[in-house]
N, C-alpha and C positions, 0 to 999 in steps of 0.2 A: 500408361506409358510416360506423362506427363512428370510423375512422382518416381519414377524409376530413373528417368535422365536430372531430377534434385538432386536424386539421391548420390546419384554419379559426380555430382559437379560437387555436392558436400563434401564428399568424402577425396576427392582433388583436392579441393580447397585445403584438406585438412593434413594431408600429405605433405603439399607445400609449404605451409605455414609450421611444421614442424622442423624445417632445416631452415627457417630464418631466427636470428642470433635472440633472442630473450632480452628485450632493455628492464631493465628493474634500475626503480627509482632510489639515488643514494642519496638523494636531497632529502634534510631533514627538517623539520617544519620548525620556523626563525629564525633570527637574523646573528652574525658576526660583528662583533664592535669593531674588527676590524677584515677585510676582505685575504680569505684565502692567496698564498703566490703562488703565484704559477709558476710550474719550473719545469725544463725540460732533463734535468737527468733523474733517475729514482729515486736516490736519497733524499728529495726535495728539498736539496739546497741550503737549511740551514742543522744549526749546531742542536736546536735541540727540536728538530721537526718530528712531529710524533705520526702524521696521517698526511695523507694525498687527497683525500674526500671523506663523506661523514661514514662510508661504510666503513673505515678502520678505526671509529672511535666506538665508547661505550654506549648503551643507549641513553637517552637524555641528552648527550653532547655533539658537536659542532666541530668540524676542520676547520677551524680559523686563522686567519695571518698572526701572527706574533712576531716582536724584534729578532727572534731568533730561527722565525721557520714557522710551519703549521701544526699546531696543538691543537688538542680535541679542550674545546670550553661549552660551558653553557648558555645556548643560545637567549638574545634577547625575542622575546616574543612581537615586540612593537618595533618594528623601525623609525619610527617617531619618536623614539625614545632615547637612540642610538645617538652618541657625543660626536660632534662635527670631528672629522679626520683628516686633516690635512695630506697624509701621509707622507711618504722616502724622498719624492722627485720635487723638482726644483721651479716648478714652472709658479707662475701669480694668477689662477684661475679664479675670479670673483662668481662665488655659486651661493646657491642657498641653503641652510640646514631647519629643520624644525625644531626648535627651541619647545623641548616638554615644559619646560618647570614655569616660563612665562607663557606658552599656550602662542608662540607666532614664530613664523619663519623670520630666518636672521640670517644676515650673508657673513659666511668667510672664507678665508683666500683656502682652495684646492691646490695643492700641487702639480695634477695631473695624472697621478697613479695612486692606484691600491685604495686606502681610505676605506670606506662603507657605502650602502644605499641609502644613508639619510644626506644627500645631496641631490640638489635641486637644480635647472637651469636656468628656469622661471619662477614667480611665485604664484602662476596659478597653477606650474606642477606641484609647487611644495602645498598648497591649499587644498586644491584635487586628492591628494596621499594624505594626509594628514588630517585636515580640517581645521575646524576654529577659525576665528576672524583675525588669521595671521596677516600682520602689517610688515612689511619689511623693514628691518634696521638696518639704513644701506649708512656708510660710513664713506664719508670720499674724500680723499685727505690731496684730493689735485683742484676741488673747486675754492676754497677760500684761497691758495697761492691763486688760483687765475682770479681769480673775484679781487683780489688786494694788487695785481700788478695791472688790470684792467685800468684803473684810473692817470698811472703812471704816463705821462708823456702828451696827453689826450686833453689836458683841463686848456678850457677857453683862455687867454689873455687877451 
């Protein structure tokens, strides 16, 4: 009786899970130099936008953002590898990228939109993802003005 009421609950089970939606995976394996837009009407928005996601491109290639909209390109397999993006928006985000060719994380200004995943917010995430005995090249172009007016006003007489 025991295997008779399985067999009843499989075969339930099996019912139900035929009227729930099918997710099939359209993620395609690597990365975009630069990040797909998002758009909310269909034409996705620009002039020479060819896909919405990687399942309208060919195989081998990638929806990715372009100046002009989303094109299918060929993905970069390393995101480590991928060129710091500033991207469209206007913001002065100080983040980190990993620099392949010199083998360390390096900071430069984000925008705040679009860009790629080779951005970092720390450097032991960019070290964590990457690896190598990445140092940061932090650049700070506010500490020698304060360094140089620090003395101004303050000397002993």
């Amino acid at each position: 009786m025991a295997s008779g009421g399985g067999v009843a609950l499989l075969l339930g089970l099996l019912v139900l899970s035929a009227d729930l939606p099918r997710i099939v995976s359209q993620d395609r394996p690597g990365y975009c130099l630069e990040l797909p837009v998002q758009s909310t009407d269909s034409s996705g928005g620009g002039s020479c936008n060819q896909c919405s996601s990687d399942a309208n491109c060919p195989p081998g290639k990638k929806c990715c953002g372009s100046p002009c909209g989303n094109t299918c390109q060929a993905p970069e397999p390393n995101l480590c590898r991928l060129p710091p993006v500033t991207g469209p928006c206007k913001a002065l985000i100080r983040q980190l990228y990993y620099n392949w060719g010199k083998k360390r994380c390096e900071e430069f200004i984000y925008g705040g939109c679009q860009g790629n995943l080779n951005r970092f917010d720390t450097l032991e995430m960019c070290q964590k993802a990457c690896g190598g005995q990445a140092q940061p090249e932090l650049h700070c172009s506010v500490l020698p003005a304060v360094l140089s007016l620090g003395s101004r006003g303050h000397e002993k007489t």
